[in-house]
KEBAMI-962525 format. One record per residue (C-alpha): residue number from 1; x, y, z; residue in one letter. Coordinates in steps of 0.2 Angstrom, whole numbers, plus 5000, padded with zeros to 4 digits. Example, Ala and Ser with C-alpha at 12.3 -4.5 7.8 and 13.67 -1.06 7.14 Angstrom:
REM KEBAMI-962525
(kolmi 1 (5062 4978 5039) 'a')
(kolmi 2 (5068 4995 5036) 's')
This chain:
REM KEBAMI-962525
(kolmi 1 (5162 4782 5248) 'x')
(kolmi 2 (5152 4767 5247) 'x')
(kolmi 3 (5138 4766 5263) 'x')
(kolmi 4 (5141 4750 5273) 'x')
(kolmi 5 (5120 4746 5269) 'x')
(kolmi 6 (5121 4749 5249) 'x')
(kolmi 7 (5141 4739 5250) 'x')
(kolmi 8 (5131 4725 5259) 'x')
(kolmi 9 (5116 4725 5243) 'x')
(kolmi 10 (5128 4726 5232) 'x')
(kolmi 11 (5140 4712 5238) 'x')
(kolmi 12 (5126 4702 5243) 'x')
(kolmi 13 (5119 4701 5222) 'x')
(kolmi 14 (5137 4695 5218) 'x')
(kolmi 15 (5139 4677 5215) 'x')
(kolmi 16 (5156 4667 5220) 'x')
(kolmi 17 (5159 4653 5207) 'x')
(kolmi 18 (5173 4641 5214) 'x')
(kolmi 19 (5184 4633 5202) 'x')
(kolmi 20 (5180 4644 5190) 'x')
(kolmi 21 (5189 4643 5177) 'x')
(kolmi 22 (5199 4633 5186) 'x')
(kolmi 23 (5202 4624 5203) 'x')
(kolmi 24 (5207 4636 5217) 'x')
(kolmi 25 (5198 4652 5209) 'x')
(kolmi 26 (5185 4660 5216) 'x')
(kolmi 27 (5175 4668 5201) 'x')
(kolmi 28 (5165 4683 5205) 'x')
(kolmi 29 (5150 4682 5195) 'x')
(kolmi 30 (5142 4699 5191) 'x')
(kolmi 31 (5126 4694 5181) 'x')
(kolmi 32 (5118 4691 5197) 'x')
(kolmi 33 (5121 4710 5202) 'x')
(kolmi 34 (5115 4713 5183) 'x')
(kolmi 35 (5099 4704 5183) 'x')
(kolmi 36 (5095 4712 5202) 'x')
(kolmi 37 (5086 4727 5198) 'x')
(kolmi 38 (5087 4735 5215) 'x')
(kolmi 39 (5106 4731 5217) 'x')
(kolmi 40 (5113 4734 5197) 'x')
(kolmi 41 (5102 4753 5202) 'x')
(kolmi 42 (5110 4754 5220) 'x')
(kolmi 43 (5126 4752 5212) 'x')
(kolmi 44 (5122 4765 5197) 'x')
(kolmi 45 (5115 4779 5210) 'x')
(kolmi 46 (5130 4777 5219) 'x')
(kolmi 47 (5140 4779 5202) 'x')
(kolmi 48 (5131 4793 5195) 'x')
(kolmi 49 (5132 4803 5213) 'x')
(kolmi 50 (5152 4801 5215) 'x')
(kolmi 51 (5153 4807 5197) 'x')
(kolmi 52 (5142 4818 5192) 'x')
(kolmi 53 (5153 4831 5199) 'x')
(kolmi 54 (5168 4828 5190) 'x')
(kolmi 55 (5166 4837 5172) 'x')
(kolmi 56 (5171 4824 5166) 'x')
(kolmi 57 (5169 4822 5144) 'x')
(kolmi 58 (5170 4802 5143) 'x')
(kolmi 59 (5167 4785 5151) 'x')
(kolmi 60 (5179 4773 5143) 'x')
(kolmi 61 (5175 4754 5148) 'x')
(kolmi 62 (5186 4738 5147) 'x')
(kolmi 63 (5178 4724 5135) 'x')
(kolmi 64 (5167 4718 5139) 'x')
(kolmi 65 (5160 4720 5158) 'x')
(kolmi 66 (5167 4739 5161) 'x')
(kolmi 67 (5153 4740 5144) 'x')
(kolmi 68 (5140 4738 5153) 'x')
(kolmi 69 (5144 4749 5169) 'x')
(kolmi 70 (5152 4761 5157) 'x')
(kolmi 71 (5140 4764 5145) 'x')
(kolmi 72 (5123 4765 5158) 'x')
(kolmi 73 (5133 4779 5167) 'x')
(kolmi 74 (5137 4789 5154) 'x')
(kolmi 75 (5120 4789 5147) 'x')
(kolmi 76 (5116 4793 5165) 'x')
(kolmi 77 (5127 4806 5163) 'x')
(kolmi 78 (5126 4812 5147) 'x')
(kolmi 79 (5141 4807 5140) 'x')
(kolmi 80 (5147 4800 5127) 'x')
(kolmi 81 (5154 4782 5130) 'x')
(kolmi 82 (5171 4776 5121) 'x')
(kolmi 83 (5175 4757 5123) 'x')
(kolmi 84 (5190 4748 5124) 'x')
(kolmi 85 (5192 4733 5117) 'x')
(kolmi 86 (5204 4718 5115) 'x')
(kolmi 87 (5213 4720 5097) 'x')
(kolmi 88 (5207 4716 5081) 'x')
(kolmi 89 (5188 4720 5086) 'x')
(kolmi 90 (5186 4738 5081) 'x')
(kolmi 91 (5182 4742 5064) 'x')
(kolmi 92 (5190 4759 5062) 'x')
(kolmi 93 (5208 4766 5064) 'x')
(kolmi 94 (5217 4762 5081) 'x')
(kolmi 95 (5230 4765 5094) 'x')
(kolmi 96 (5234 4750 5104) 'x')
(kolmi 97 (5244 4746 5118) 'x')
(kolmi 98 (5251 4728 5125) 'x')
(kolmi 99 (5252 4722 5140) 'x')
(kolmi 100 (5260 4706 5148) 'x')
(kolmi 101 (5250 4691 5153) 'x')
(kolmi 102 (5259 4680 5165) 'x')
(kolmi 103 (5264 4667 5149) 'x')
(kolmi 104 (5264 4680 5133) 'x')
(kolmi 105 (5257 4697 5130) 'x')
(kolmi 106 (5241 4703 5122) 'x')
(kolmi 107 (5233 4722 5118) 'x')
(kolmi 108 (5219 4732 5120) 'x')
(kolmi 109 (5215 4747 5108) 'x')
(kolmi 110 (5203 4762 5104) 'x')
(kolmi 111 (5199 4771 5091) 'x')
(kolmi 112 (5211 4785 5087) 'x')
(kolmi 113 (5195 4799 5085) 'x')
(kolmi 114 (5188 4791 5101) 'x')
(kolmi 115 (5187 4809 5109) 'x')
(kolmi 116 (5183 4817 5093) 'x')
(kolmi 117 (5197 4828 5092) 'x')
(kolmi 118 (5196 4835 5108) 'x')
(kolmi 119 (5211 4838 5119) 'x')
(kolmi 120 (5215 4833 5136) 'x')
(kolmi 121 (5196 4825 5136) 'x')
(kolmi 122 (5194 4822 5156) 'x')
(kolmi 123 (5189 4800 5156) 'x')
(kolmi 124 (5184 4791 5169) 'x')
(kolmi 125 (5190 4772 5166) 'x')
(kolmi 126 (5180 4759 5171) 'x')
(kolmi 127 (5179 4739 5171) 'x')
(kolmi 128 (5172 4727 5184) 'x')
(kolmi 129 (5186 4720 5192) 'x')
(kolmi 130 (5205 4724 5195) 'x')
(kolmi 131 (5216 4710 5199) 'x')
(kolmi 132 (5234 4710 5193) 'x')
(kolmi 133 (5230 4729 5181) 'x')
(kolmi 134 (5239 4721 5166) 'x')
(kolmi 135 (5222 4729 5155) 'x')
(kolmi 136 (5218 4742 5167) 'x')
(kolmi 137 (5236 4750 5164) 'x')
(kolmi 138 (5236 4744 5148) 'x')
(kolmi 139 (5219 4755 5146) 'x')
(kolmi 140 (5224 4771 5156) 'x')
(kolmi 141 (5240 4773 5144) 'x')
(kolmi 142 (5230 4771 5129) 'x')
(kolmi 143 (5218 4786 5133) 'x')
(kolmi 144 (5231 4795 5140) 'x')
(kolmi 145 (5240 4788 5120) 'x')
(kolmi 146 (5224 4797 5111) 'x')
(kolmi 147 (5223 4813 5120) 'x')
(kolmi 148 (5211 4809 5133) 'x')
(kolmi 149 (5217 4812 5150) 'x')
(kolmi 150 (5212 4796 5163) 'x')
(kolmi 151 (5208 4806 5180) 'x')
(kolmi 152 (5201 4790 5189) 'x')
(kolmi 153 (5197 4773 5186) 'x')
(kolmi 154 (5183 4764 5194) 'x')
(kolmi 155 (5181 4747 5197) 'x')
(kolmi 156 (5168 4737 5205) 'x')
(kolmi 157 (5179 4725 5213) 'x')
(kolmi 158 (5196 4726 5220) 'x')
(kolmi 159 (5209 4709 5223) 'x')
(kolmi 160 (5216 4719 5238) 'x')
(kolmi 161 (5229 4701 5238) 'x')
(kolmi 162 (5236 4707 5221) 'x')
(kolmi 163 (5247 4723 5215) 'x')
(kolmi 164 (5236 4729 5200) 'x')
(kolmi 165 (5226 4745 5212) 'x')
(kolmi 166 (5245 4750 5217) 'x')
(kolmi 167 (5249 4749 5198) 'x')
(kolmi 168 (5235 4759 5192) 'x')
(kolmi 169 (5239 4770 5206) 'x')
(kolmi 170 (5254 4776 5200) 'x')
(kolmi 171 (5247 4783 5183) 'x')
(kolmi 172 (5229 4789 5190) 'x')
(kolmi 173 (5216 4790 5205) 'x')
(kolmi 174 (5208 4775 5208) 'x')
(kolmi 175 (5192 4769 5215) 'x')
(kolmi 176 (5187 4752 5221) 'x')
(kolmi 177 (5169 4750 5228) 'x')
(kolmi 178 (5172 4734 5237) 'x')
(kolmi 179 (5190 4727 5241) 'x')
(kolmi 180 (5192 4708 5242) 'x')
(kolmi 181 (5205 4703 5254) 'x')
């Protein structure tokens, strides 16, 4: 669990943008957790500590921001990092699964050797933020798709006011560092 000093560095380096992208959203800005070297390492000692017990084989992130968390731990780790992306932006052969949008539906995929042959690969998921868990679901089927085996999946941030934690719950363990009521 988070410690209410390192929560407080952490939530302090995080800019709200309101309106953004449009009127009545508060945007959480994560560059200005990225760009604060004490924070982004606060965060990524806290990461590597809860983890780093778990025998896990891969860190998968969500495109684009679960990249950057993603792929510093599992280096941190020494693991191997395995992204998921938004379809049509990987160059190989993939499994994809859609998800809906509140007007339409889109898809994230991963590359079908993503855990290079290796059955039941233990992955950790991770992305930034987790509002309505249209991707994050979307995400946790897909490994669970290619042989992988999602055993929890972090996020940063939570929008405790919206359903997507009690969706991912019901496929995996979660963990949300910081809830937003």
């Amino acid at each position: 669990m988070l410690n209410s000093k390192d929560k407080e560095i952490i939530t302090a380096a995080i800019r709200d943008i309101h309106d953004f992208p449009e009127p009545g959203i508060v945007f959480k800005d994560i560059t200005t957790l990225l760009n604060d070297a004490d924070a982004y390492a606060t965060l990524m000692e806290h990461l590597y500590k809860r983890y780093c017990d778990y025998n896990l084989d891969y860190i998968a992130g969500i495109d684009a921001r679960g990249f950057i968390f993603g792929s510093a731990l599992a280096q941190m780790l020494h693991l191997g990092f395995v992204p998921i992306r938004k379809k049509g932006k990987l160059p190989h052969h993939t499994l994809s699964e859609s998800y809906d949008l509140e007007y339409g539906s889109d898809a994230v995929e991963i590359h079908a050797d993503a855990f290079r042959g290796k059955k039941n690969a233990k992955v950790l998921l991770i992305d930034d933020l987790i509002a309505t868990g249209g991707t994050a679901e979307a995400a946790v089927r897909l490994i669970n798709k290619s042989q992988g085996e999602c055993v929890e999946a972090c996020f940063i941030l939570g929008l405790d006011f919206l359903d997507g934690q009690k969706k991912i719950q019901q496929l995996t363990n979660i963990y949300t560092l910081i809830g937003i009521d």
